[in-house]
N, C-alpha and C positions, 0 to 999 in steps of 0.2 A: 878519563879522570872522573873517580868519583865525586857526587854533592853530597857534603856532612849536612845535615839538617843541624841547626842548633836548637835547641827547646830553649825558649825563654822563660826565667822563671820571675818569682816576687818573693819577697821576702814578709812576711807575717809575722807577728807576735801572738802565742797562742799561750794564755797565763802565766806569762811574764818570759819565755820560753821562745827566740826567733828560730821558726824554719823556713827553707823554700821548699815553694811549692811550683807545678808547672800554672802559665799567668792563667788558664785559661778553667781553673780549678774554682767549683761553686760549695757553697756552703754545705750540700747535701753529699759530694763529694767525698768533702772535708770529712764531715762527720761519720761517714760507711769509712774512710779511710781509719780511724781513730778507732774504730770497731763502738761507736756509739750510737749505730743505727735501730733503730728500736726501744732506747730508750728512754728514760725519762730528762731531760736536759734544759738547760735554759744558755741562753748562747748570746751574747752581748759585744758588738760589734760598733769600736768607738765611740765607747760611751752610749750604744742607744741597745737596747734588747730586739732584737731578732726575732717576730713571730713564728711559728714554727709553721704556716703556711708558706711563707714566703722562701722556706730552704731551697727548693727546688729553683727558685727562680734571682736570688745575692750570690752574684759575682763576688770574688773575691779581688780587693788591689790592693797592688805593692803599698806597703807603709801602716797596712791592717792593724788593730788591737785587739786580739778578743779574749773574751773571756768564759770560760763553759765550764759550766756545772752540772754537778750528775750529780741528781735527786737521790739520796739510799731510802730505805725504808728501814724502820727499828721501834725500840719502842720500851 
């Protein structure tokens, strides 16, 4: 008999927009997922802003709010 593995996931709000994601998914993650790695962003997570030092190291949990912006340049 085989063992199904279940992935457990969480569900996020990502500007205004719910997905799931797997639970064990970090902010830096997120963002190479979205293909916004590399750029300019600002990333606000229940109301509070998100240093971009800290990507590496904010878990993500079920019930999330965020909110991310991507800087354009123009002029």
């Amino acid at each position: 008999m085989s063992a199904i593995l279940k992935l457990k996931v969480i569900t996020v709000s990502i500007n205004g927009a719910a997905r799931q994601l797997p639970d064990s998914t970090g902010v830096a993650a997120l963002i190479e997922e979205m293909g916004l790695a590399g750029k300019r962003i600002a990333l606000e997570r229940n109301g509070e802003i998100v240093p971009r030092s800290s990507f590496l190291t904010q878990q993500l949990a079920d019930g999330d709010k965020l909110e991310v912006v991507v800087a354009v340049g123009g002029g």
